[in-house]
N, C-alpha and C positions, 0 to 999 in steps of 0.2 A: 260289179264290185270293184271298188278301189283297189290298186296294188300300189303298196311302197317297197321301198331295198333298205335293211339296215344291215351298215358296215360295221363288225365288232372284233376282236384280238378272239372271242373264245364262247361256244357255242353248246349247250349240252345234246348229248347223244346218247344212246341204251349204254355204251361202254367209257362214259364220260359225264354222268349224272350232272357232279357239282361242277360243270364248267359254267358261270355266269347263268345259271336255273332262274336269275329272277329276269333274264331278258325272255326266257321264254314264257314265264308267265306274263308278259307284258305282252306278246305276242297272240297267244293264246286268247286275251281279254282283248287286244284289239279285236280278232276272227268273230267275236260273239256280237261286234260293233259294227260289223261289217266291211270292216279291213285286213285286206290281205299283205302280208310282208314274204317277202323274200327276202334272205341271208345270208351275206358273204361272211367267210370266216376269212382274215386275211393271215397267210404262213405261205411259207417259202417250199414247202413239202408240194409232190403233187397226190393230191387224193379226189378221188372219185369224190361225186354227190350224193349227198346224204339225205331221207326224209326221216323227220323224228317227229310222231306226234303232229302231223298233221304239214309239217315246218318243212322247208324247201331249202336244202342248206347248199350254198356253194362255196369249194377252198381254192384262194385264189390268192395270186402274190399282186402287188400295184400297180405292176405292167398289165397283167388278165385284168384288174380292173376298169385300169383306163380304156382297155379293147370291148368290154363289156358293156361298160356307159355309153361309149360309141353307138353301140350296136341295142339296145335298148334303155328306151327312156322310161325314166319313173318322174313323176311331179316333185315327188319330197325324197330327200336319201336321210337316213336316221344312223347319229354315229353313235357309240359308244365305244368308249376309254379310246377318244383319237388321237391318232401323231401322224406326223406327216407325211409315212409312208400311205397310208388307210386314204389320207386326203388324196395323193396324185391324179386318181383317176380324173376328181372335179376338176383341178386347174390345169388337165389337156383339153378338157374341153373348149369351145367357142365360149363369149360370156355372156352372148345370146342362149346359148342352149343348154348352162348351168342350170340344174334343178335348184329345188328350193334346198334348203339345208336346216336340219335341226341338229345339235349337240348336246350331248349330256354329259357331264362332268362331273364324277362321280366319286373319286380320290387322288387315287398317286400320280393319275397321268395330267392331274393340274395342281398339284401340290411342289412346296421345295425339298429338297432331298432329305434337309436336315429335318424334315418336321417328324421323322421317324428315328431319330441316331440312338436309340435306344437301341433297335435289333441288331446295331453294329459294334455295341461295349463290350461282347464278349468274345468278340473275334476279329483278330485286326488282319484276317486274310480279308475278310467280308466288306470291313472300314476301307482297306485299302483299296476295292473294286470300286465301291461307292465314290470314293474322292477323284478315281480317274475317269468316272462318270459324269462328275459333277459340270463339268466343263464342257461336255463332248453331249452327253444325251439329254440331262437336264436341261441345258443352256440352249439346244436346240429346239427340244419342247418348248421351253419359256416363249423362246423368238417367236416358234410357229402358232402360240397360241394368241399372244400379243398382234400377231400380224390378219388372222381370220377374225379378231375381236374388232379392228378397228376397220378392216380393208370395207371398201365400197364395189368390191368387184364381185363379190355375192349372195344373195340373201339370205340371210343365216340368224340363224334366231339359238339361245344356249337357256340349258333346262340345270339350275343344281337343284341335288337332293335335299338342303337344308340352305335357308338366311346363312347361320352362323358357317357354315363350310365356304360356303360364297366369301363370307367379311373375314373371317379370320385365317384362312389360307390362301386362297384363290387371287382376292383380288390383289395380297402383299405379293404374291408367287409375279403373276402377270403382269402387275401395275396399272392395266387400265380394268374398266368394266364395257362389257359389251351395248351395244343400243338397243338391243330385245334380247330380254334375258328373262326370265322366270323360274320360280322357287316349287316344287313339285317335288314331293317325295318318293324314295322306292315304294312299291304296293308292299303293301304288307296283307295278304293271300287272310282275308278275313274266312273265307269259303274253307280254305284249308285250315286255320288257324280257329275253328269256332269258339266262342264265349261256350265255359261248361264252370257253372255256378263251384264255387269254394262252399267249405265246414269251414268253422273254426281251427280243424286239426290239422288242416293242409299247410296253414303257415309253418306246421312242424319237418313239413318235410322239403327239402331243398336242393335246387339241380343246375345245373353250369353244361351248356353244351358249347362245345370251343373249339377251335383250331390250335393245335400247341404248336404252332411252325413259326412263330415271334413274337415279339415281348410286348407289341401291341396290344395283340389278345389278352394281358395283363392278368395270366392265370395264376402268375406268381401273389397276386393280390388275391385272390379267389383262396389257393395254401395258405397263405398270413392271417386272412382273416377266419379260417375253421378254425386254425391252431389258437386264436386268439380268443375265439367264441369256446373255447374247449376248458378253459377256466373259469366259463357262466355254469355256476351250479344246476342249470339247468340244459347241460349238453348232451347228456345220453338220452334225455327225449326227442334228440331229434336226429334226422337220416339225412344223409348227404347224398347225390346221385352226381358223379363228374364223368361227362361224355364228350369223348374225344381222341385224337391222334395227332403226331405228328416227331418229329425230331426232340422238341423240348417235352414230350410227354414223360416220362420215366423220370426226367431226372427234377423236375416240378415239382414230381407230384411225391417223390417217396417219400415225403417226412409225412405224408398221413397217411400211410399202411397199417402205422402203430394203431387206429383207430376205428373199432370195430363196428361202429355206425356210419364210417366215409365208404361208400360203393365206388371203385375206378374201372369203369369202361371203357378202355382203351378199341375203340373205333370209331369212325368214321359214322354218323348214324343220318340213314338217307330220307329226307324230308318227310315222304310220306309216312314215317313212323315219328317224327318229333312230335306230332299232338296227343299219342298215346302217353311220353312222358313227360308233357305239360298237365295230361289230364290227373296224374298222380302225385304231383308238385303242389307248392302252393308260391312259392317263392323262387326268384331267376337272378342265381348271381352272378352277375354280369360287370365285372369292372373292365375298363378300358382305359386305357393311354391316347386312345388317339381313334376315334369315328365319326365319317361326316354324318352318319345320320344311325345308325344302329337297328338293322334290320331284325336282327334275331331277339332283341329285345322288345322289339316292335312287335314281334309273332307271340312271343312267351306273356306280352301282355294283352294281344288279343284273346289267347286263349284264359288269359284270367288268371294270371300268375301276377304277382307285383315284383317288381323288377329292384334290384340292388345294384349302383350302378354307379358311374364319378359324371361329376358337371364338369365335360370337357366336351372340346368340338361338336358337333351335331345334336348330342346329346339331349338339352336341356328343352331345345324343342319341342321335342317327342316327350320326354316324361318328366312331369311338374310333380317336382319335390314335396314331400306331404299330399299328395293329392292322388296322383296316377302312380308314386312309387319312389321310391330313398334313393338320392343323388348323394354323393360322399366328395369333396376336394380332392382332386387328383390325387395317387398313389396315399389317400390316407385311410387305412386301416381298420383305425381306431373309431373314426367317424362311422365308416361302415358299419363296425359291433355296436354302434350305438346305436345306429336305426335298425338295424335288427331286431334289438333289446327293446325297441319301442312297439315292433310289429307285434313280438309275441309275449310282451304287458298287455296289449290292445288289442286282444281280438276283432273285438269289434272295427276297429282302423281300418284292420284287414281287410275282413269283407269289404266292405266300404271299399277302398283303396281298390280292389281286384274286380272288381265291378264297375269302377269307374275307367279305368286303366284300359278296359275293352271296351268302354264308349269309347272314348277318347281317341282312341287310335284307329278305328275305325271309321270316324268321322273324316283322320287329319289323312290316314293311308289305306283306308281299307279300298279295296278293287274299283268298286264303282267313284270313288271320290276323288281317284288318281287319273285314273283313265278318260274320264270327259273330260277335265285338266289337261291331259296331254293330246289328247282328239282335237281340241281345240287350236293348240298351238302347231300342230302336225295341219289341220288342214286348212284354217281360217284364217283370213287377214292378212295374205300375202299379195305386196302391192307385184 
């Protein structure tokens, strides 16, 4: 059996769930493929080794790495969200004895600073961190990723999650484009996610699971538009279900208390239970500011939910407007209550739409479509 090493910032564990869950599913569906990984978490902490679920975890700072690549070889190393502490170990090596290298590129760690400056408008401790970073950590990522993208001193090949995160961020961030690069999305866990057929009355009922910890998450859009939908004569037939946590949860969300058909779940709700409240949904409001590719909309429409959602970054990709689900123009509102207004005129759309919506994404991310995809560029074609 094959062994590879992937090097990542953050790894889940029985007392650390949502740390980066979708690398171990990626993990997990290689072992069924018959590859084994092994995984450094890299932190400056010293902690013992960990097994989760099958997974071989090692915590190691870029010095242990480098001593570790010495000391055992893998054919391919696989990065996620890298910077150039994670790389060191590679470029101690001979350039004879560099393994192969694949990259994944995922968001922030190849994005520009500003492509976020929303989550720093309302706090200028937060701004002013950011601007003294700008120079110092951004400007160093830039260089490091600029200089792996074009050097000849090792084989390396780069995976983004979306075309559009690739053209509209990535390559203005970097300036160049890499020479083997490919477009592969996160899995979106069809197995866990399963298609479970809609009524017509499920469009009535409506759910939002989100992180409240920045303005990305764009929950303030999600309150604008219940309040705005709450003056359609036809608002008390429907249920709201908003699931989440975080620093901006409370003060988001109070203006819809007043309303005794908005449900707020303030927690954290852990994977294995989001298909039970996809299977009582019919609809996933989902606005964003800023995703290269939108995983949990991607899961909300596996399981058959039709997605509410803005044409920005990654987005559009994934879900075609009228067809697999309602795309709105950035921070617009009002568009939003309109395709809502359309979903539930049009029963019928619905169906239609929430059934396609789990083709679709199954086809473009489901498990098996991702994974030979990545099998591929992980093990073939390297000169």
């Amino acid at each position: 059996m094959t062994r590879y090493l992937m090097i990542c910032n953050a790894y889940p564990t029985r007392d650390k769930v949502y740390a980066n869950g979708f690398l171990h599913r990626r993990v997990k569906a290689y072992q069924t493929y018959g590859i084994e990984v092994d995984v450094i978490v890299m932190t400056t902490r010293v902690m013992k080794d960990r097994f989760h679920d099958g997974v071989h975890i090692k915590y190691m700072d870029q010095h242990q790495v480098a001593s570790f690549l010495k000391e055992n070889h893998y054919p391919t190393v696989l990065f996620h969200f890298i910077n150039p502490k994670m790389f060191h170990g590679i470029t101690q090596l001979p350039k004879a004895e560099r393994p192969n290298i694949v990259v994944w590129l995922h968001g922030f760690e190849a994005e520009a600073w500003h492509r976020r400056y929303y989550n720093f408008l309302s706090d200028i401790e937060s701004l002013d961190a950011m601007l003294e970073r700008k120079d110092t950590v951004f400007e160093t990522q830039r260089s490091f990723l600029r200089e792996i993208m074009t050097s000849s001193d090792y084989s390396i090949r780069f995976v983004y999650v979306s075309r559009r995160f690739k053209e509209l961020y990535v390559d203005p961030y970097t300036g160049v484009v890499p020479k083997e690069y490919y477009i592969i999305p996160n899995i979106v866990d069809d197995q866990l996610f399963p298609y479970r057929q809609k009524v017509k009355t499920d469009r009535l009922n409506l759910c939002s699971i989100r992180p409240y910890t920045a303005r990305n998450y764009a929950n303030d859009l999600t309150v604008d538009f219940i309040m705005a939908l709450s003056r359609k004569r036809y608002f008390s037939k429907l249920t709201f279900d908003l699931y989440g946590d975080g620093p901006l949860f409370e003060v988001v969300t109070e203006p819809l208390k007043r309303y005794g058909n908005v449900n707020l779940h303030q927690s954290f709700v852990p994977q294995n239970e989001i298909p039970d409240i996809h299977e009582s949904h019919g609809v996933f409001i989902c606005p964003t500011r800023h995703d290269s590719q939108g995983v949990s909309i991607g899961e909300a429409m596996s399981s058959g939910l039709v997605p509410l959602s803005n044409d920005v970054g990654g987005v559009p990709e994934f879900v075609e407007h009228g067809k697999t689900g309602m795309l709105a123009p950035r921070d617009d509102v009002e568009t939003m209550v309109e395709n809502f207004d359309h979903l539930y005129k049009h029963p019928k759309t619905f169906m239609e739409m929430s059934a396609e919506a789990s083709r679709s994404i199954h086809r473009q991310a489901g498990v098996e479509a991702v994974i030979k995809q990545e099998m591929e560029v992980i093990q073939n074609g390297w000169s």
